[in-house]
C-alpha positions in Angstrom: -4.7 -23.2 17.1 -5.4 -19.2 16.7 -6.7 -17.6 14.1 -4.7 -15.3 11.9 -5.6 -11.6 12.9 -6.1 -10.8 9.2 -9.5 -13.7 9.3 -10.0 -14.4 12.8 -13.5 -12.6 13.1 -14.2 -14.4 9.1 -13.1 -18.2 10.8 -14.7 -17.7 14.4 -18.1 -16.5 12.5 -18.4 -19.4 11.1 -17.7 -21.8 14.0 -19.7 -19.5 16.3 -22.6 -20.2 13.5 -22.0 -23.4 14.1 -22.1 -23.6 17.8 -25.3 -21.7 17.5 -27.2 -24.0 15.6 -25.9 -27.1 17.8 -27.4 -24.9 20.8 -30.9 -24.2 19.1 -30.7 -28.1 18.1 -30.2 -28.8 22.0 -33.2 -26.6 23.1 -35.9 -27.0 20.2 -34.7 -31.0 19.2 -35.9 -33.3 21.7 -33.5 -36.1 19.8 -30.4 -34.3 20.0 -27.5 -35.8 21.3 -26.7 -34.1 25.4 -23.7 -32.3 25.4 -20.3 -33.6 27.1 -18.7 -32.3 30.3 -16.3 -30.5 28.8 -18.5 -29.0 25.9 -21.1 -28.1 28.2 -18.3 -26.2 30.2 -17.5 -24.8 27.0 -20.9 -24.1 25.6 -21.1 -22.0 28.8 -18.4 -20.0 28.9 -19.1 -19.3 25.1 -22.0 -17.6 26.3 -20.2 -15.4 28.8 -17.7 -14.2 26.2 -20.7 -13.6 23.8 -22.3 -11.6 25.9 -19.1 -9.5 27.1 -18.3 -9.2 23.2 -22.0 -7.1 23.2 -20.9 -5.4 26.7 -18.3 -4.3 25.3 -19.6 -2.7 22.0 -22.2 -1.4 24.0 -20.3 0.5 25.9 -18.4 1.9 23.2 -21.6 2.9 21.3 -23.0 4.4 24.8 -26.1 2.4 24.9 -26.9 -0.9 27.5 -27.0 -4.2 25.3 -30.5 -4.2 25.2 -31.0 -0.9 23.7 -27.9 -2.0 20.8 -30.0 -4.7 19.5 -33.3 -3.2 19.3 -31.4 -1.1 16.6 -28.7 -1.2 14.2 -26.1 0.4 16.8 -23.9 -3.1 17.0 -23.0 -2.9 13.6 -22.9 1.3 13.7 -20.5 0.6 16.9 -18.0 -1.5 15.4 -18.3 -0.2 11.8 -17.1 3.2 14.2 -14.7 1.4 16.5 -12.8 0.2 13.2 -12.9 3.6 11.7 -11.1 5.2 14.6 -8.6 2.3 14.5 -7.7 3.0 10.8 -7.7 6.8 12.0 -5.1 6.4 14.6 -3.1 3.9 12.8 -2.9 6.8 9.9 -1.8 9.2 12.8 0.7 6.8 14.4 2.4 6.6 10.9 3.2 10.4 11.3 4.5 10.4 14.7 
C-alpha cells in the first residue's frame, strides 16, 4: 500500500529506520538471522534508491554526495527545494 503524500516521508522514515538497524544488525551481529532471497533483493535495491535519493539532492544543492554530507547542505537542499515548491505553488495560484 502507498503512503499518503501528506506523511509518506513521516511513515517511510520510520521503516527506513528500521531497515537500517536490521542492516547494521546483519554486519556487526554475528547471530543475526541471513536475510531471504527476496529481502536481500530488496535490501539491495533499497540501497540504490538511497543513494539516488542523495544524488538527487546533491545535484539540486550543486555539490557531489560526498561533499553534502560532510556538511549540513542535505538538509539546507531540501529545506530549499520545499521552499521553491511552496513558491511556485503560490505563483501557480495566480496564473
Amino acid at each position: 500500500m502507498s503512503n499518503m503524500s501528506y506523511c509518506r516521508f513521516q511513515n517511510t522514515l520510520q521503516d527506513f529506520c528500521d531497515c537500517r538497524n536490521a542492516m547494521e544488525d546483519l554486519m556487526n551481529d554475528s547471530r543475526a538471522q541471513p536475510l531471504s532471497r527476496d529481502e536481500l533483493a530488496a535490501a539491495k535495491l533499497l540501497a540504490e534508491q538511497a543513494q539516488y535519493f542523495l544524488q538527487v539532492i546533491a545535484d539540486y544543492a550543486g555539490q557531489s554526495v560526498e561533499e553534502m554530507l560532510d556538511n549540513d547542505s542535505a538538509q539546507n537542499a531540501i529545506e530549499q527545494a520545499n521552499k521553491d515548491a511552496a513558491n511556485n505553488e503560490c505563483e501557480d495560484d495566480f496564473e
